[in-house]
Each structure stands twice: as structure tokens, then as C-alpha cells.
C-alpha positions as a Python dict, from the first residue, in 0.01 Angstrom:
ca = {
    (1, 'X'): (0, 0, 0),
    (2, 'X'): (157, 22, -333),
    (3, 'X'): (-160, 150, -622),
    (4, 'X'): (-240, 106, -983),
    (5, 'X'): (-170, -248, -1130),
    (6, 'X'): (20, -365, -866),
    (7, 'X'): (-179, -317, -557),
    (8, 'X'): (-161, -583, -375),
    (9, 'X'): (-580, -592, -288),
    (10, 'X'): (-647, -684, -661),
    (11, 'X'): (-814, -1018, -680),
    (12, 'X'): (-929, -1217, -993),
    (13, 'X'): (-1240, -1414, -1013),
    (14, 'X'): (-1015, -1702, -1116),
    (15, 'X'): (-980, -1805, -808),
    (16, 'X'): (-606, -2031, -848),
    (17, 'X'): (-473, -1683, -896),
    (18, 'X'): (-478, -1577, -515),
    (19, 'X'): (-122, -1666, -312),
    (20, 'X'): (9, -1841, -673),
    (21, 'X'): (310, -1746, -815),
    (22, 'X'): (99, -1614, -1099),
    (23, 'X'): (-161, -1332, -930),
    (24, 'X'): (-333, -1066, -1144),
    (25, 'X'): (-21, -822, -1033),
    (26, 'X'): (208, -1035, -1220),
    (27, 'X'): (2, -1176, -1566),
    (28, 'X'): (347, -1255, -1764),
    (29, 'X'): (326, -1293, -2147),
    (30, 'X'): (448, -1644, -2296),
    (31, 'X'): (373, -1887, -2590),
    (32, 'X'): (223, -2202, -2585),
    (33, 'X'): (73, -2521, -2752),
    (34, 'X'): (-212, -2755, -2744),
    (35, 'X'): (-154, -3054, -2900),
    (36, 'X'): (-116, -2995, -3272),
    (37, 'X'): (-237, -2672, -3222),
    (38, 'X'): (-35, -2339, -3345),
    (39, 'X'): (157, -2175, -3102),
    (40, 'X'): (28, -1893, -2950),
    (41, 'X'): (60, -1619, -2729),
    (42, 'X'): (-123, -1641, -2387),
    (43, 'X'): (-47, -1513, -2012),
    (44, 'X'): (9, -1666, -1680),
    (45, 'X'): (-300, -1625, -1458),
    (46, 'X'): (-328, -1895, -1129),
    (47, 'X'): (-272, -2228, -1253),
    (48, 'X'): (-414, -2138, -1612),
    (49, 'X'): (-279, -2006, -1964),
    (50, 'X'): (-541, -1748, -2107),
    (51, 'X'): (-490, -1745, -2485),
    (52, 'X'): (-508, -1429, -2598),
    (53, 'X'): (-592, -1522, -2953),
    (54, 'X'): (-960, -1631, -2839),
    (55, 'X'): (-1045, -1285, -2665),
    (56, 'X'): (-859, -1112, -2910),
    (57, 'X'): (-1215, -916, -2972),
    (58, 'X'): (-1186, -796, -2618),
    (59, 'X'): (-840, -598, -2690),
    (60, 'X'): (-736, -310, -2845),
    (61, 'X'): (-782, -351, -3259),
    (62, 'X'): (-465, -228, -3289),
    (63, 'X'): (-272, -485, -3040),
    (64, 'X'): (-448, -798, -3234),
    (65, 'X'): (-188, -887, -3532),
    (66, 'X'): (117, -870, -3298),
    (67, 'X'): (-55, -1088, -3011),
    (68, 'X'): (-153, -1307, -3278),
    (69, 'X'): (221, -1453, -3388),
    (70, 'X'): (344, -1757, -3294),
    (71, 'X'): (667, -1532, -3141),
    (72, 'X'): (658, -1219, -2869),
    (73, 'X'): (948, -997, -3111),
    (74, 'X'): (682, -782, -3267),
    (75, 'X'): (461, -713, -2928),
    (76, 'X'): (799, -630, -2756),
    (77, 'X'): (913, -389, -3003),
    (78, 'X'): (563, -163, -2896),
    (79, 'X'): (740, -110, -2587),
    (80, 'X'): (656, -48, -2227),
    (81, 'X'): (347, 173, -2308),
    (82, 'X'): (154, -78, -2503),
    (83, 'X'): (255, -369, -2227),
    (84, 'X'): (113, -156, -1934),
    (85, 'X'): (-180, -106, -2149),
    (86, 'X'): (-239, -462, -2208),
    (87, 'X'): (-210, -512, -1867),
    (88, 'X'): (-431, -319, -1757),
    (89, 'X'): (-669, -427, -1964),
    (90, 'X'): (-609, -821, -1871),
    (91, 'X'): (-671, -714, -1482),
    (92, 'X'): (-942, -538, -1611),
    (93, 'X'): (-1093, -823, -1758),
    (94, 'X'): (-994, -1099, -1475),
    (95, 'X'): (-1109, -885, -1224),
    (96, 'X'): (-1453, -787, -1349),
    (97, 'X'): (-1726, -1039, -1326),
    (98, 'X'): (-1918, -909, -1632),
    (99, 'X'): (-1630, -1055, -1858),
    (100, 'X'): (-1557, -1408, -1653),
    (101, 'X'): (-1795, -1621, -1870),
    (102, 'X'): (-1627, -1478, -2211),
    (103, 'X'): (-1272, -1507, -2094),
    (104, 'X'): (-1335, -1774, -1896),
    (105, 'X'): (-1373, -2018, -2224),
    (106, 'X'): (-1037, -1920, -2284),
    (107, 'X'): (-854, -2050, -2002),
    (108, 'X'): (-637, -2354, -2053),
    (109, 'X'): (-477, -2564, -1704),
    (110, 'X'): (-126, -2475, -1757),
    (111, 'X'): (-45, -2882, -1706),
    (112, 'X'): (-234, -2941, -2105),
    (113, 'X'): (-18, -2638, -2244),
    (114, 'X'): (339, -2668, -2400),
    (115, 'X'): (551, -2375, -2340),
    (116, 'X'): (795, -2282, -2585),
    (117, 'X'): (1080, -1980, -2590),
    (118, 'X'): (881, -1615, -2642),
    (119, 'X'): (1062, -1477, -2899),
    (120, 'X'): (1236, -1570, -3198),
    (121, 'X'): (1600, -1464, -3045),
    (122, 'X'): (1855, -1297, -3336),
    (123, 'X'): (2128, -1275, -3056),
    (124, 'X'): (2212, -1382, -2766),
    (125, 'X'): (2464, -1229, -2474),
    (126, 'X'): (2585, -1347, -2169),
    (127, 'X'): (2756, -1083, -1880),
    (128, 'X'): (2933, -1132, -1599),
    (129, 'X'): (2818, -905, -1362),
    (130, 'X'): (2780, -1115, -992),
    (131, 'X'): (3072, -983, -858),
    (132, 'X'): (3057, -1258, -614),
    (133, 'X'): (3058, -1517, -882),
    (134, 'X'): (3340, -1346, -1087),
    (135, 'X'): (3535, -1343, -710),
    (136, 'X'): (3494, -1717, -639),
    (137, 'X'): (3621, -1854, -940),
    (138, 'X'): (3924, -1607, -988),
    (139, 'X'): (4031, -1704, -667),
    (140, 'X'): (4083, -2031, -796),
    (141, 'X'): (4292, -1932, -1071),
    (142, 'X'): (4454, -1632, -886),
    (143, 'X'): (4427, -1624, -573),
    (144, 'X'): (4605, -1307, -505),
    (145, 'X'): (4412, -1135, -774),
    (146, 'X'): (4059, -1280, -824),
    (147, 'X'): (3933, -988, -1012),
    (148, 'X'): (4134, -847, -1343),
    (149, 'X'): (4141, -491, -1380),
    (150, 'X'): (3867, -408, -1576),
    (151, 'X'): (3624, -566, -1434),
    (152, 'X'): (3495, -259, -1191),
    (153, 'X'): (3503, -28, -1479),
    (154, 'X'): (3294, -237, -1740),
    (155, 'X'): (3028, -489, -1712),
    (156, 'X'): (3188, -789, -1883),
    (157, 'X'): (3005, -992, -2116),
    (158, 'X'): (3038, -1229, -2404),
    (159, 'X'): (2868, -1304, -2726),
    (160, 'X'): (2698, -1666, -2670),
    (161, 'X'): (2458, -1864, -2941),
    (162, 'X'): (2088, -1792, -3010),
    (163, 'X'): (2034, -2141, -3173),
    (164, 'X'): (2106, -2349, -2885),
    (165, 'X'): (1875, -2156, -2663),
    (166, 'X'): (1571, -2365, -2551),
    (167, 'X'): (1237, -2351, -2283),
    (168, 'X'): (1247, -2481, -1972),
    (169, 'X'): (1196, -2896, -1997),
    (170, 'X'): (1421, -2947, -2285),
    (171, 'X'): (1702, -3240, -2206),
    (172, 'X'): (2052, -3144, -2137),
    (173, 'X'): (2259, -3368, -2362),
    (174, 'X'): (2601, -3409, -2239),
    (175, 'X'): (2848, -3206, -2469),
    (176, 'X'): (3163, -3338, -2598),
    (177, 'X'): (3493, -3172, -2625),
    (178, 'X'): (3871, -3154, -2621),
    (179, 'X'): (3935, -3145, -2217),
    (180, 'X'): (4300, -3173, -2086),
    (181, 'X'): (4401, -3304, -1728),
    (182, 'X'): (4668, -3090, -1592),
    (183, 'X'): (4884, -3348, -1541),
    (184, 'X'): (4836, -3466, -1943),
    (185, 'X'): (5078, -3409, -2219),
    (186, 'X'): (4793, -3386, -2494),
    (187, 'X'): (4429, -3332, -2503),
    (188, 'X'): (4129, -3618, -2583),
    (189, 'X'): (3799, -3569, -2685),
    (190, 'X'): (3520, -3696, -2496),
    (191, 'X'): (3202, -3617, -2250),
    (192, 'X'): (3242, -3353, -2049),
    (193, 'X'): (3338, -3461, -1651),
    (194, 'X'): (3256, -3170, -1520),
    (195, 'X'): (2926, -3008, -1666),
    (196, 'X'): (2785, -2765, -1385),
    (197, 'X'): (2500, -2558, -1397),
    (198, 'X'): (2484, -2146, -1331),
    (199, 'X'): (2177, -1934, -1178),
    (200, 'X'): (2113, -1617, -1424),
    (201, 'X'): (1864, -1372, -1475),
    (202, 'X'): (1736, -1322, -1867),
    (203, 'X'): (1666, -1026, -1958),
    (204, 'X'): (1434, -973, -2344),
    (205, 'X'): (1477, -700, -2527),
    (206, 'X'): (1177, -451, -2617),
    (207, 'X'): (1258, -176, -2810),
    (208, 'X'): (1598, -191, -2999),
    (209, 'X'): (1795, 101, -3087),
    (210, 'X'): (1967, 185, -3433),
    (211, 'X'): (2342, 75, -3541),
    (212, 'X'): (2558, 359, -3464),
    (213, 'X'): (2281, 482, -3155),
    (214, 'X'): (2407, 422, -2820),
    (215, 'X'): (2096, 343, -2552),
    (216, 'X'): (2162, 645, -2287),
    (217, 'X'): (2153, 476, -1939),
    (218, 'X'): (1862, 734, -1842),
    (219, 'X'): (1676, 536, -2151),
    (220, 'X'): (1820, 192, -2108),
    (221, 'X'): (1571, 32, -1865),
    (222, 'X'): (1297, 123, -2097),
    (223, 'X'): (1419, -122, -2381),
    (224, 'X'): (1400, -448, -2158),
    (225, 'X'): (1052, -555, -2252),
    (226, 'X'): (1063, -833, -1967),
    (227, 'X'): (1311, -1084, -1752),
    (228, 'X'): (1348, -1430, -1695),
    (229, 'X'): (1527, -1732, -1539),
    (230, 'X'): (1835, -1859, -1751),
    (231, 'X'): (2067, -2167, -1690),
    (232, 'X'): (2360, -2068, -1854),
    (233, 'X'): (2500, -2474, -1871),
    (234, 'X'): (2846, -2478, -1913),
    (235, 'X'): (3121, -2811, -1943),
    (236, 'X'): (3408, -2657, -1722),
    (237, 'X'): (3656, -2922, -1803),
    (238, 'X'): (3644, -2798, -2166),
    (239, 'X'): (3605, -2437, -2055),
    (240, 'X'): (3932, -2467, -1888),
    (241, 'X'): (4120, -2567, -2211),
    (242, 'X'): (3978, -2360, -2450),
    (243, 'X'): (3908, -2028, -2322),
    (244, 'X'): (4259, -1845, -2383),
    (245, 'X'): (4256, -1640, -2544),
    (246, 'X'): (3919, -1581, -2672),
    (247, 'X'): (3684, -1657, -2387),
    (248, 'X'): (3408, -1928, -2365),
    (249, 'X'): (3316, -2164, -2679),
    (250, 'X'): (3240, -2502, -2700),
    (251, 'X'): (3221, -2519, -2291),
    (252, 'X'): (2906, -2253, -2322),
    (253, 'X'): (2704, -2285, -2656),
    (254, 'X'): (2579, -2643, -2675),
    (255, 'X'): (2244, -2510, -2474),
    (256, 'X'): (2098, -2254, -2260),
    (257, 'X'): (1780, -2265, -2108),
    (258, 'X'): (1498, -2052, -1987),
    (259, 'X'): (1155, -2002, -1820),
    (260, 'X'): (946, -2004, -2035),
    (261, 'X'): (745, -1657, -1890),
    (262, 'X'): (855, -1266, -1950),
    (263, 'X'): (766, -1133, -1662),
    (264, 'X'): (729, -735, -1709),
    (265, 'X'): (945, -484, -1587),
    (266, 'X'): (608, -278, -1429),
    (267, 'X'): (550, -609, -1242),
    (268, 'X'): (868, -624, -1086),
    (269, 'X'): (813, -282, -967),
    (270, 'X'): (739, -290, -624),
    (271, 'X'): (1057, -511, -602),
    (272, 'X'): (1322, -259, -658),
    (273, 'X'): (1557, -155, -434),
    (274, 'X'): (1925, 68, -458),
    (275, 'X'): (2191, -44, -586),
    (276, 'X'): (2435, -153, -325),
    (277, 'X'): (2700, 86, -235),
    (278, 'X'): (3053, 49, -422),
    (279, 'X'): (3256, -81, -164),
    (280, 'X'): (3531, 227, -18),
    (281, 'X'): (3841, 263, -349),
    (282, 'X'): (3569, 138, -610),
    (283, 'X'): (3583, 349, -902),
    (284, 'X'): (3242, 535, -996),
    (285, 'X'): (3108, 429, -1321),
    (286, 'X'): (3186, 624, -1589),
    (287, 'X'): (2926, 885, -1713),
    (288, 'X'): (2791, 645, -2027),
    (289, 'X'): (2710, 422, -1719),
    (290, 'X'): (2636, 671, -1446),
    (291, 'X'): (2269, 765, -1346),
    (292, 'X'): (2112, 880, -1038),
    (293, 'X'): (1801, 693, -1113),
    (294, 'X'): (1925, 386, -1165),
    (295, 'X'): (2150, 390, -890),
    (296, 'X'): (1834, 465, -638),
    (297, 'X'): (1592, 139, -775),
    (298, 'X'): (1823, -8, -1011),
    (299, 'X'): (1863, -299, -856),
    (300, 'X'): (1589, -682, -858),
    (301, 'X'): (1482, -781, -535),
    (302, 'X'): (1400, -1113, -641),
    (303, 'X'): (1491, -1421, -457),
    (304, 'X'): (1657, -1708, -632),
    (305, 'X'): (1684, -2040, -556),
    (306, 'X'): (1843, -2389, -702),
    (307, 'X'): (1753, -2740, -652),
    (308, 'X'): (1860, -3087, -757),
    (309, 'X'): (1758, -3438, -772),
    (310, 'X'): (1946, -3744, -909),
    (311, 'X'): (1811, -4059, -999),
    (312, 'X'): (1814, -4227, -720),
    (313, 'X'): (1649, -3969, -449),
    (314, 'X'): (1359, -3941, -739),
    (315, 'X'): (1347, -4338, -723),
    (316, 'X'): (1351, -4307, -339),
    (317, 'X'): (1079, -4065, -329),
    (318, 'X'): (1294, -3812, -195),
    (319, 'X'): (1264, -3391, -188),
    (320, 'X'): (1491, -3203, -401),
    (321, 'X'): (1798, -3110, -221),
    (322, 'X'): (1848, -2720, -187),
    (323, 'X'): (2161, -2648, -374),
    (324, 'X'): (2125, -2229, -355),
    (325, 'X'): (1958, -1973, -201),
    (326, 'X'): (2032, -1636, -279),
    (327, 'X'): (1911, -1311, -407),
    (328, 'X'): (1989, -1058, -756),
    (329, 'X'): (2057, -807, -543),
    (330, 'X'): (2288, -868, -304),
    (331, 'X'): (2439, -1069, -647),
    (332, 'X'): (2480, -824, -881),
    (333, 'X'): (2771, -549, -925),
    (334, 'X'): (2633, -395, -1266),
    (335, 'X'): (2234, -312, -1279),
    (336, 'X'): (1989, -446, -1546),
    (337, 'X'): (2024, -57, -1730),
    (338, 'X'): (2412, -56, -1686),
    (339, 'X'): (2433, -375, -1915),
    (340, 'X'): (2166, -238, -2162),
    (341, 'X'): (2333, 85, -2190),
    (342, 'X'): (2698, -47, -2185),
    (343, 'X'): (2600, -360, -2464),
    (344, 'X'): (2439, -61, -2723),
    (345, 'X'): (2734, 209, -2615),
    (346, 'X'): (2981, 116, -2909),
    (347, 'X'): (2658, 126, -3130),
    (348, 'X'): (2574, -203, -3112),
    (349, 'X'): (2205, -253, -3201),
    (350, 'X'): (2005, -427, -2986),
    (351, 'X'): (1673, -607, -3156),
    (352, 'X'): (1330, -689, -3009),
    (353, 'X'): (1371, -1085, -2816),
    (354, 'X'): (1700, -1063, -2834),
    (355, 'X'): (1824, -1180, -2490),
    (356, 'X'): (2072, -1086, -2285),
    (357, 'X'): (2195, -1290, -1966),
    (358, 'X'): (2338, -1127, -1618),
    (359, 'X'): (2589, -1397, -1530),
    (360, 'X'): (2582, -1618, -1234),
    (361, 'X'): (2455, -1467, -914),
    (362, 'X'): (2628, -1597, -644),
    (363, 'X'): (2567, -1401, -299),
    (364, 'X'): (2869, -1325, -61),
    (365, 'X'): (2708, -1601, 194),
    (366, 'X'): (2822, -2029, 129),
    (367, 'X'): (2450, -2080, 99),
    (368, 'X'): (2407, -1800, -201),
    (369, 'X'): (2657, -1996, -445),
    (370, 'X'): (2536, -1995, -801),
    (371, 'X'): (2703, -2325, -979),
    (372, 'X'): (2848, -2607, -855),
    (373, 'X'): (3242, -2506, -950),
    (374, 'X'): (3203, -2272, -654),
    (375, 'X'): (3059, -2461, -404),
    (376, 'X'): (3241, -2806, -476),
    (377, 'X'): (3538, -2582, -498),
    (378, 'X'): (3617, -2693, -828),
    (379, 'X'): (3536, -3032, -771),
    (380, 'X'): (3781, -3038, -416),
    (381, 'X'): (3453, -3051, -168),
    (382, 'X'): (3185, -3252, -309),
    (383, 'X'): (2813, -3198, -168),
    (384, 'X'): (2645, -3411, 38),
    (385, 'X'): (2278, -3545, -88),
    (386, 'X'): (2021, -3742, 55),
    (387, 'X'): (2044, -4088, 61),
    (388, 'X'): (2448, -4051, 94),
    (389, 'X'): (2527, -3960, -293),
    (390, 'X'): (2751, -3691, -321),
    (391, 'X'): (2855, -3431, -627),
    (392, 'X'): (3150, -3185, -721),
    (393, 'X'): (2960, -3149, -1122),
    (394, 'X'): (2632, -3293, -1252),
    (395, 'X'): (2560, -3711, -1346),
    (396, 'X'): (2327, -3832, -1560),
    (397, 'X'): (2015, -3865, -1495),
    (398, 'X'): (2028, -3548, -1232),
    (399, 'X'): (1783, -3285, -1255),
    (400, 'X'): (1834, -2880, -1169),
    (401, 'X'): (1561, -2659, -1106),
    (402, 'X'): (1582, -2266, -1102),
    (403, 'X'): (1301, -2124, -896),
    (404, 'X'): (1263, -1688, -849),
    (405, 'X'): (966, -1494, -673),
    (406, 'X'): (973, -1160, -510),
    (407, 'X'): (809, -1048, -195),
    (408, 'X'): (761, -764, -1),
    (409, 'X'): (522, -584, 266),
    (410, 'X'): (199, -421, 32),
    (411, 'X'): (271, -609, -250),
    (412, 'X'): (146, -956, -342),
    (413, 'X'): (393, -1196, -398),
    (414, 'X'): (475, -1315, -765),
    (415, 'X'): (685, -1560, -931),
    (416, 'X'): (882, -1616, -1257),
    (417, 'X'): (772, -2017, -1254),
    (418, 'X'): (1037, -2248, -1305),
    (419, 'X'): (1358, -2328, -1544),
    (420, 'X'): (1425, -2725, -1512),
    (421, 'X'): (1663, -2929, -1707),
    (422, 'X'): (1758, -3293, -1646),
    (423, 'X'): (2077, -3440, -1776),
    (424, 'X'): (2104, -3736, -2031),
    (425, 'X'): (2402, -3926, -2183),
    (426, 'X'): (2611, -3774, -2458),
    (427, 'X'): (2470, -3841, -2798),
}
């Protein structure tokens, strides 16, 4: 039985909470609308959004201007003492009838809300650390030498843009770009062919860390104020022509989207696991990256999964077709610290709600693959759908949902809600 806020025999009185993938052992923080209403801050609870403005008189005086912003920065940069606090005290007050009438007013069905992004994001960075991922697509560039050199001795990762960075629902609006068919003499412009999709975790920054201070690894964990599910959306036929020698561009930055939910690090808890072994000839990380800690629960045991529907299996009343099914940790070469600690190490400073992406996590299994460019094979194997359409990259009109949850014996189960984006014509 695992104690304190995340035992797993803590019910609510609100009664949608129980075998949800919101319980009272998860309460993530968010923001969210009513109508013309302000945004606001509020947490998950069962199929409800508890605004925390309207029982701000039952929290801590102190907590009440930060929860009160129509962004999650300032309440991230208390850090993880204040969070488990407020946490505490939410369970505290879900839990206990003597408070359900008060806080009861305050519940809103999460179907009337609008969620919005958390925080107010200043930068933005996307890594590269599912080894698996990283494998698959060198191979089809080098076969004989998927991986480049480095990539075993640093997490990779690249700058990507905070503007273009939207909630869960938004429209995917196919980019244009310069794309060039191997077989072409020149380049055209145009919508992209082949836009894909890719399965990341987000990670938000809590407490940042001051230029020229490098976030020791021992520390680094503590400065993630929450996670999250990110589609990282990404034109590969315009990826291909522009990378060298600078990296990703155009291909990456025309939108990225999360769940809308920061789901704390004290939640996720019970959900840790090692780090996998390095396989036999891996180098050890270097000390700035090295940590006994972190190498004993640094790694998410939280299961992932990816679906899509086109047009025509929505039109057909038809399921979603499972795309992916994988997990972070079997995915992920480089832990959550590692990337915190390796971003800050040149004295970068991080800021609170800045966020930070892990890369696609693609498991070693067929079933585990985290985009489409690795499991059409870059387009050579298209996949079979219901109803006899196939696809090597995304059509319009198709829709891809990211799902995560984590489970495990004396814990109750708890999700991270959804990440959904459906693609429409280029503008």
C-alpha cells in the first residue's frame, strides 16, 4: 500500500472521481473558461473542474494571488513544497464531508469548461531522447550508422517556438513549405505531403535557476513543476530539405500541442521505476549527468497510447484505430532530470512554464512506434484502417489522439486526459 497523498484507499465524496482518470491521488492543476468568463485556474477532480478562485477562502492566504492569474508561471515558481501543500489540502477538502456543500458550488462538468495552455510559455525545447525513435529514423538515412556519435553522451535537443504552442482541440492547419522530391532538380513551395504526428511527454518548468547557474542533476527533478502530453507535429517532406545544417525549422514550428493538465511530479510517484540498464559498451554519463538517485526511479512508468480517425470511419461510425501503444520507459534513453540538468549545464536559465519536450517515444516493439515516418517506413508501408483506407502521413480531415495513464498494484490508477488535434486544409 503506498501512504500519504497517494494511497490508493483515498476516496472523494465526488463520486465521478472513483476509477476516472482524474481520482483525488492525481488532482492536476489547469486553466479554464466559462463562456465569457476570465480564465482561471482550477483542478481535475472526476468528470469536474473545481475553480479554485471560488474557494479561494478555503486556502492558504498566502497561495491566493498566484492561484488567482489567468496563467500557472507564478504558482510553479513556489515549487514542489507549496504544490504538495495545495494538494493536500484539495484531498483534504474533497475527501471531508464537512466541506462538500462549500466546494461543491464550485464544481464545473468538465464538458461546459474551455481549457487553455497553463502557463504563459517564454521558451520552448524539444529533445530527442527515445533512443528507439532516434534508431528508426537514422536507419533510414544510414543504415549502417543509425545513431551519430554523440548521441549516447548528450541528450540532444533543439530550440523549438513558444508562440505556436497551443491546448489540446486547436486545428492543425496544414503548413506550407519548400519540399524537394529526390528525383527534382529544384524545390516548390506548397502543402506539406507528408505531415506526421509524434508521441512526447511535456515537461513545465517550476522553479528556474539563474543565468550562469547550472541545475545539479541531484537538484534537477525538483524544478519540473509538472508533465504533460505533447504532439510535437512535424511536415517531414520539408524537414527533409531544410534541416542541414541547422536542424528542424519550418518542418517543426508551425504548432505544437498539449494536454491541457500538469499533472504533478508527487502524483506520478508511485509510477517510477529505474532507469533501464545501458546496454554492454554504452558509455556512463558523464558526472554533470550522473546520479545514483536518478538512475534508481528516474524513469515514468506511464503508458502511452495513439489513435486516429479519418473522415470517413467518423462518418461510418467507426472506433478509432490504435496507431501506438507503448510506454516512457521502455522509450526513453535520457531521464526527465538528465534533460533538466543537461538544458541549464552551460548556464542556460530555465523560467517558470517554460516547457520542455522529451522527443518521440517509440518502444523497441512494431506496436510501440511513435509517428507515422516509422511505422509507414517513410511512407514505403502504408497502414491499414478500417473501412479499407490506408496511410503512410496524415489527410485532411484525420484526427490523432494522445492518450497516457499509469497503473500499478497499491496505487489507483490516474491519467493525464487527452491531447487531440484534427487536420484541416492549408490556409
Amino acid at each position: 500500500m503506498i501512504g500519504g497523498s497517494n494511497d490508493a484507499a483515498l476516496t472523494s465524496w465526488c463520486e465521478s472521481a472513483q476509477g476516472s482518470d482524474f481520482p483525488i491521488q492525481n488532482l492536476p492543476l489547469g486553466i479554464f473558461s466559462v463562456g465569457e468568463r476570465r480564465r482561471r485556474a482550477g483542478i481535475a477532480i472526476g468528470n469536474y473542474v473545481l475553480d479554485l478562485t471560488g474557494i479561494a477562502d478555503l486556502l492558504d492566504e498566502d497561495w491566493r494571488e498566484d492561484l488567482s492569474q489567468p496563467v500557472l508561471n507564478g504558482w510553479l515558481s513556489r515549487g514542489p513544497h507549496a504544490q504538495s501543500a495545495l494538494r493536500r489540502r484539495l484531498q483534504e477538502l474533497l475527501s471531508d464531508g464537512n466541506y462538500r456543500d462549500e466546494v461543491e458550488a464550485q464544481l464545473v462538468g468538465q464538458s461546459e469548461v474551455r481549457l487553455h495552455v497553463p502557463c504563459l510559455i517564454g521558451d520552448y525545447t524539444d529533445f530527442y531522447v527515445g533512443i528507439h525513435h532516434a534508431t528508426n529514423v537514422g536507419k533510414q538515412f544510414r543504415p549502417d550508422n543509425p545513431l551519430l556519435p554523440n548521441y549516447k553522451y548528450v541528450p540532444i535537443g533543439y530550440h523549438g517556438r513558444a508562440s505556436s504552442v497551443r491546448a489540446s482541440g486547436e486545428p492543425v492547419i496544414r503548413p506550407r513549405g519548400q519540399r524537394k522530391a529526390p528525383d527534382a532538380d529544384a524545390p516548390e513551395y506548397g502543402p506539406t505531403r507528408r505531415l506526421d504526428y509524434e508521441l512526447e511527454l511535456g515537461m513545465w518548468i517550476g522553479q528556474g535557476n539563474e543565468l550562469g547557474s547550472p541545475i545539479p542533476i541531484a537538484e534537477a527533478a525538483d524544478h519540473i513543476g509538472g508533465y504533460c502530453l505533447l504532439n510535437d507535429w512535424s511536415a517531414r517532406d520539408i524537414q527533409a530539405w531544410e534541416y542541414q545544417p541547422l536542424g528542424p525549422f519550418l518542418a517543426k514550428n508551425f504548432l505544437t500541442s498539449v494536454s491541457s493538465w500538469i499533472v504533478s511530479a508527487e502524483a506520478l510517484a508511485p509510477f517510477r521505476k529505474p532507469m533501464p540498464p545501458r546496454p554492454h559498451g554504452d558509455p556512463e554519463p558523464l558526472m554533470y549527468l550522473n546520479d545514483a538517485k536518478d538512475r534508481e526511479s528516474g524513469a515514468l512508468g506511464i503508458q502511452l497510447e495513439v489513435t486516429l480517425t479519418t473522415e470517413k470511419m467518423r462518418s461510418d461510425g467507426r472506433a478509432p484505430h490504435v496507431l501506438t501503444r507503448g510506454s516512457a520507459d521502455a522509450a526513453m534513453y535520457w531521464s526527465a532530470a538528465q534533460i533538466v540538468a543537461h538544458h541549464s549545464s552551460n548556464g542556460c536559465n530555465l523560467q517558470p512554464g517554460d516547457l520542455i519536450g522529451t522527443g518521440t517515444l517509440s518502444t523497441e516493439s512494431a506496436t510501440g512506434l511513435g509517428s507515422l515516418l516509422e511505422i509507414s517506413l517513410g511512407g514505403k508501408q502504408p497502414v491499414g484502417l478500417p473501412g479499407g483506407e490506408t496511410r503512410s502521413f496524415l489527410e485532411d480531415g484525420d484526427e490523432v489522439t494522445l492518450k497516457a495513464w499509469c497503473e500499478t498494484e497499491g496505487a489507483a490508477r490516474i491519467g493525464f486526459g487527452e491531447c487531440v488535434g484534427r487536420v484541416v486544409a492549408s490556409a
